[in-house]
C-alpha positions as a Markdown table, in Angstrom:
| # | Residue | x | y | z |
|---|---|---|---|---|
| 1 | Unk | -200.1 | 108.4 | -84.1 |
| 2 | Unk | -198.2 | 106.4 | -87.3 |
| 3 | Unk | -199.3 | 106.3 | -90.6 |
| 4 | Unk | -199.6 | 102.8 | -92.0 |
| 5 | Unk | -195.9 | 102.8 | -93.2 |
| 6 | Unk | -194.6 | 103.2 | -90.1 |
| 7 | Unk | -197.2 | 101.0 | -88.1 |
| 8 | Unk | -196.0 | 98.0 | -90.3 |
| 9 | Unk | -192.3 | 99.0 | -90.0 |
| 10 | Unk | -192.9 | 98.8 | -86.1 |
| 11 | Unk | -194.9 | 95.5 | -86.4 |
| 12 | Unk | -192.2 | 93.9 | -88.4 |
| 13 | Unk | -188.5 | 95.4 | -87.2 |
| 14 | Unk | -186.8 | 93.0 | -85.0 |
| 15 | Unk | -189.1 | 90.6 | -85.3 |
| 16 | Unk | -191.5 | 92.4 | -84.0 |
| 17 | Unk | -190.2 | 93.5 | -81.1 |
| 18 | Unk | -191.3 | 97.7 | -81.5 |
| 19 | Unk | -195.1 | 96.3 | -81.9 |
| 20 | Unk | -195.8 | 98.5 | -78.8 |
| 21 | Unk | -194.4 | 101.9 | -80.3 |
| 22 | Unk | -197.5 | 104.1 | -81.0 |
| 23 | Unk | -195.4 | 107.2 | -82.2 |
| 24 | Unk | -191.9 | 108.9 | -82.9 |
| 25 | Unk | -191.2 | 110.1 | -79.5 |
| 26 | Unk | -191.3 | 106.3 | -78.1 |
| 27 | Unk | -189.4 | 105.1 | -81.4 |
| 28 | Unk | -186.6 | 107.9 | -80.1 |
| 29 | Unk | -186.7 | 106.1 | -77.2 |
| 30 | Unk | -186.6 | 102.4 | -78.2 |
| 31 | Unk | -182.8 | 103.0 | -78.0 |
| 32 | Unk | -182.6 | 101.7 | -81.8 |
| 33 | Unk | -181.0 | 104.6 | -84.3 |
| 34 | Unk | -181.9 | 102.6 | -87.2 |
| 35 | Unk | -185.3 | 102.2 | -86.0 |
| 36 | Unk | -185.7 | 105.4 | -85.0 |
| 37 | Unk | -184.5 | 106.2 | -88.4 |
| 38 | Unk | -187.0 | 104.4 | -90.5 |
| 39 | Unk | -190.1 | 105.3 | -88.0 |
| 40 | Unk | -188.7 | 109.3 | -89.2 |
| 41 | Unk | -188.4 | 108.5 | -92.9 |
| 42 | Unk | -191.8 | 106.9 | -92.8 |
| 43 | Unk | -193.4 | 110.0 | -91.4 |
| 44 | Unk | -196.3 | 111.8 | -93.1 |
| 45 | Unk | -194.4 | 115.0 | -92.0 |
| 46 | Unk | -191.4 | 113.7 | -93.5 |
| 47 | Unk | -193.6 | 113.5 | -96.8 |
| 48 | Unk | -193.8 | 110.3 | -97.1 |
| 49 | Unk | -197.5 | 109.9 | -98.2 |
| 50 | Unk | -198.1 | 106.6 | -100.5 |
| 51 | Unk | -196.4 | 103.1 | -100.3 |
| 52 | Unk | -194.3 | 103.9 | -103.1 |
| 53 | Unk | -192.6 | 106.4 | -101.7 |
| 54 | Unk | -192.1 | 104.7 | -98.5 |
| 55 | Unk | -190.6 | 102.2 | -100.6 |
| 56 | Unk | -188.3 | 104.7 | -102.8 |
| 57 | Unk | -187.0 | 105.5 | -99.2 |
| 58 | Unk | -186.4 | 102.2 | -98.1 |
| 59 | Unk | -184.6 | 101.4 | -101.2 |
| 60 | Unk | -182.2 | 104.8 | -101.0 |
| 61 | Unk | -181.8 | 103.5 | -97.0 |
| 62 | Unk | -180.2 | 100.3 | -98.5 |
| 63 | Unk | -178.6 | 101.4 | -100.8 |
| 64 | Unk | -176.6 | 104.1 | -98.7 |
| 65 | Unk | -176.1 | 100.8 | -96.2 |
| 66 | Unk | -175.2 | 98.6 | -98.9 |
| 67 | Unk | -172.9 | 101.5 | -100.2 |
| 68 | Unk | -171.1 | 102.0 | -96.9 |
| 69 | Unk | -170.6 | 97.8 | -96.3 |
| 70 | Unk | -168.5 | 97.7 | -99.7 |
| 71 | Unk | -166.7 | 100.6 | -98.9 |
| 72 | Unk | -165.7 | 99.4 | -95.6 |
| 73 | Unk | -164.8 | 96.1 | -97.4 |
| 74 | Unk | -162.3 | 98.1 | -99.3 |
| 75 | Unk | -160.9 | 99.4 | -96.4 |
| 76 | Unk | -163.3 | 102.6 | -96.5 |
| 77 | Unk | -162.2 | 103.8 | -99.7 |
| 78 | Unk | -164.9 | 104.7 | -102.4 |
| 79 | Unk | -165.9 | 103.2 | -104.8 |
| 80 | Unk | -164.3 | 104.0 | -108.5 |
């Protein structure tokens, strides 16, 4: 069963094309890691227990993808 978080991350990723997911296992097999991902992170085992800190997760997410484009734009080197 998902928690709110990840019922409206499944509602809204890929345009809505994981509407049908109805839990982790089925996310797993959706055969999209970043989905899978964000259905995990969103967990209530996982801790995440208030829209805040779904959103404090989200934000680190993008940030680490953010991160990882500019390094790549660099030619993989990090940042100084």
């Amino acid at each position: 069963m998902l928690n709110p978080f990840q019922r409206a991350c499944a509602d809204v990723y890929g345009g809505g094309d994981f509407a049908h997911v109805q839990n982790v296992e089925e996310a797993r097999e959706a055969g999209d890691t970043l989905f899978a991902f964000l259905m995990i992170e969103l967990a209530s085992t996982e801790g995440c227990d208030s829209a805040e800190e779904a959103v404090r997760r989200l934000d680190m997410a993008i940030a680490d993808i953010q991160g990882l484009a500019e390094a790549l734009q660099r030619g993989g080197r990090p940042a100084r």
